[in-house]
GUZA-976867 format. One record per residue (C-alpha): residue in one letter; x negated, y negated, z negated. Coordinates in steps of 0.001 Angstrom, whole numbers. Last residue first. Layout:
A,X,Y,Z
...
***
This chain:
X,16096,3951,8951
X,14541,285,8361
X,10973,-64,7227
X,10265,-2214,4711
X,8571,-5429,5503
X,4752,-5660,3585
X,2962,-4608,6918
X,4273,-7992,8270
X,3488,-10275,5360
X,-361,-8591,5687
X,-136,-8697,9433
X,178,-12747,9450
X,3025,-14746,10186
X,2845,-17994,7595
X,1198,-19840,10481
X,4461,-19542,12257
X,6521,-21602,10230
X,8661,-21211,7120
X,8974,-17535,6818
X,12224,-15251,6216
X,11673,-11682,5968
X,13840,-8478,6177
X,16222,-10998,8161
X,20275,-10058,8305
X,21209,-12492,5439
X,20161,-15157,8201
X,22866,-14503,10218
X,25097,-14561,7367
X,23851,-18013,6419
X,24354,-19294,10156
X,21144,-20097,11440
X,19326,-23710,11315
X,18982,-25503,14291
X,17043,-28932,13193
X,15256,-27160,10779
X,14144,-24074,13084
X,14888,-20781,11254
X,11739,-18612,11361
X,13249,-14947,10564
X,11257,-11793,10074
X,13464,-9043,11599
X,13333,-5166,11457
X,14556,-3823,14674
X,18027,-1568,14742
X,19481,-3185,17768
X,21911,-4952,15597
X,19281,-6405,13466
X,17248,-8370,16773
X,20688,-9308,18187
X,21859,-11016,14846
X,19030,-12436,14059
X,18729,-14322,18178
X,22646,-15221,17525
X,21929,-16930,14721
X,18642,-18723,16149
X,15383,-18188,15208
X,13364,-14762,15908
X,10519,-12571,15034
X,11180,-9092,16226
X,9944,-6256,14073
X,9379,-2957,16242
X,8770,626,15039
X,12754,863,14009
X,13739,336,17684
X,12436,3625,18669
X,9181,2936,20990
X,8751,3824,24721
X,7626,-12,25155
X,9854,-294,27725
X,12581,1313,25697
X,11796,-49,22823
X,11746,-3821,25145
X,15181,-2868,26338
X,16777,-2234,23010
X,16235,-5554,22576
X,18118,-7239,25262
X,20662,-5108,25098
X,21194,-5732,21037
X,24913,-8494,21723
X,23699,-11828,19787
X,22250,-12111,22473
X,22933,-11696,25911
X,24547,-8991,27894
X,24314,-6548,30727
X,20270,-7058,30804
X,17600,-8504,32820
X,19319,-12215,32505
X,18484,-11829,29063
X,14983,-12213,29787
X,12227,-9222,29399
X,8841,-9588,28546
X,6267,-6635,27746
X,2775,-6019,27190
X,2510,-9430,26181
X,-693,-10896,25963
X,-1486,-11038,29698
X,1143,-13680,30281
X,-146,-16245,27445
X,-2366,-18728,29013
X,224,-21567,28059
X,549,-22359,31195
X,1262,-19182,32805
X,3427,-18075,29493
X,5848,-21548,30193
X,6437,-21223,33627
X,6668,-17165,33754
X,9627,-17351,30901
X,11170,-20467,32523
X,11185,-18308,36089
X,12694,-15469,34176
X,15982,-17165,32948
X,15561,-18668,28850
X,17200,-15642,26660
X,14031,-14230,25699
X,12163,-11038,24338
X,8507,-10995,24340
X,6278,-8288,23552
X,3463,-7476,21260
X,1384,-4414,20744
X,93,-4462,17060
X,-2975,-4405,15084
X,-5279,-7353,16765
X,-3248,-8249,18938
X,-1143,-10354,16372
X,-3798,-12790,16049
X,-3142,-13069,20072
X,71,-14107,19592
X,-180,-16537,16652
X,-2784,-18366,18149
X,-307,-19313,21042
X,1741,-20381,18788
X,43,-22761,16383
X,1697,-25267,16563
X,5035,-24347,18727
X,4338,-25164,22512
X,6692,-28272,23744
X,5231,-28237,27579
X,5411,-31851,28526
X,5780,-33367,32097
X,5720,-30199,33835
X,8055,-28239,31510
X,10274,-31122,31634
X,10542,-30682,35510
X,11135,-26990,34848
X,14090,-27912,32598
X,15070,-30121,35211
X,15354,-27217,37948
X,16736,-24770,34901
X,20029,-26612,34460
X,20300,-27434,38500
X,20263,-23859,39049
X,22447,-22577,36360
X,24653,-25278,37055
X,24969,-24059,41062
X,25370,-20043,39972
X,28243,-21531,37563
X,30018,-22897,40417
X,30838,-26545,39679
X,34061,-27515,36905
X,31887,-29259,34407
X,34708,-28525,31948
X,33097,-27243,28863
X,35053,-24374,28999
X,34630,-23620,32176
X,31363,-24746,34009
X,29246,-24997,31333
X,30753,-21633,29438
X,30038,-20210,32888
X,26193,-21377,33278
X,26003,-20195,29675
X,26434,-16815,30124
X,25048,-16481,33301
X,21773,-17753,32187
X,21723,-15387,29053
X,23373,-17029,25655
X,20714,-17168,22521
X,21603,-20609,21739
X,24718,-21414,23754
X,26790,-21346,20907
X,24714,-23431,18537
X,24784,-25863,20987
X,27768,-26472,21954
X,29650,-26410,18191
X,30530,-30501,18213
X,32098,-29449,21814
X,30414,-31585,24604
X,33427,-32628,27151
X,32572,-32479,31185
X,32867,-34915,33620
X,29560,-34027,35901
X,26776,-36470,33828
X,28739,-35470,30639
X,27736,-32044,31017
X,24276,-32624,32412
X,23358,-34893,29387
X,24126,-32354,27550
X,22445,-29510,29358
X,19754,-31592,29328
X,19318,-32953,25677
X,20221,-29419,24287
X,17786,-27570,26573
X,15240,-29677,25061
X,15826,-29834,21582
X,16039,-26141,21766
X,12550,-26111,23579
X,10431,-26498,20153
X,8023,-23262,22370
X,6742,-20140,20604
X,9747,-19668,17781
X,12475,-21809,18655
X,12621,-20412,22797
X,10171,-17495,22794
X,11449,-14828,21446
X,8545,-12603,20036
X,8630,-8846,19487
X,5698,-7412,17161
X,5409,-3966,18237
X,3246,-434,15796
X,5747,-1054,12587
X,5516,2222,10708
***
């Protein structure tokens, strides 16, 4: 029986892929560096350090990695400020899901993003649990991150459903033995396979309700 609902946050609580995409590319060819036509959806679901070296290297921006992941997350903290892109109906969303289910929060966006964006959204005390990717050995699409929150939560993986976005977000979610409900943002759709993985594919957040939720089968 499902007893967690695990959130990520970036593509499914905040529209911040458009966002990190407009910086970080903007960033790379602001320090002499070549966007690849496959950038972004390779960095989506990559943890700080992760992408901070595929910036630096293989993109060609050349600075320490620890100095891009700073500067990265400095003006995505500015945008924050200016204009924090909350989901509709997200915050809603959350606490609905309260009301039968303990809910945690699984992200690849670096801690002080996570605490920006949950502080102003009123949302830290709704998740009994948030981990980043930069808490863990690897990133997504690799399971560490979500094996984390069943272990936090002292739950087996298969009592958790994460609700997730990207390709590499599905594939982390399934690979740690969750059941997944999928939310693929338009502009960012996931890979077909990645999507294959998802118990449940919805269209937008209002669609996630308990009912659709108690109707995924559980995994083994």
């Amino acid at each position: 029986m499902i007893q967690a609902v695990v959130f990520d946050l970036d593509g499914i609580l905040i529209d911040s892929e458009p966002v990190w995409e407009e910086v970080r590319r903007a960033y790379v060819d602001r320090n002499g560096g070549q966007w690849q036509p496959d950038s972004q959806s390779r960095l989506m679901g990559m943890s700080t350090s992760e992408w901070a070296r595929y910036l630096s290297g293989d993109l060609g921006v050349g600075k320490d990695p620890a100095v891009v992941a700073e500067e990265v997350i400095a003006e995505m903290g500015r945008r924050y400020e200016v204009d924090l892109p909350l989901m509709p109906g997200a915050v809603d969303t959350v606490y609905r899901m309260g009301d039968g289910y303990r809910r945690a929060l699984a992200s690849s966006s670096p801690r002080s993003l996570i605490d920006r964006v949950l502080d102003s959204a009123e949302l830290t005390q709704a998740f009994e649990v948030t981990i980043s990717t930069e808490e863990v050995a690897r990133g997504k699409p690799e399971p560490d991150v979500y094996l984390a929150i069943a272990d936090r939560l002292r739950l087996g993986p298969e009592a958790c459903i994460a609700v997730e976005d990207s390709s590499n977000g599905l594939r982390s979610a399934s690979a740690a033995g969750m059941a997944v409900i999928a939310i693929p943002h338009p502009s960012y759709p996931p890979q077909f396979d990645a999507l294959a993985l998802a118990d449940l594919t919805l269209d937008n957040l209002s669609e996630l309700t308990m009912e659709r939720i108690s109707s995924v089968p559980e995994r083994d």
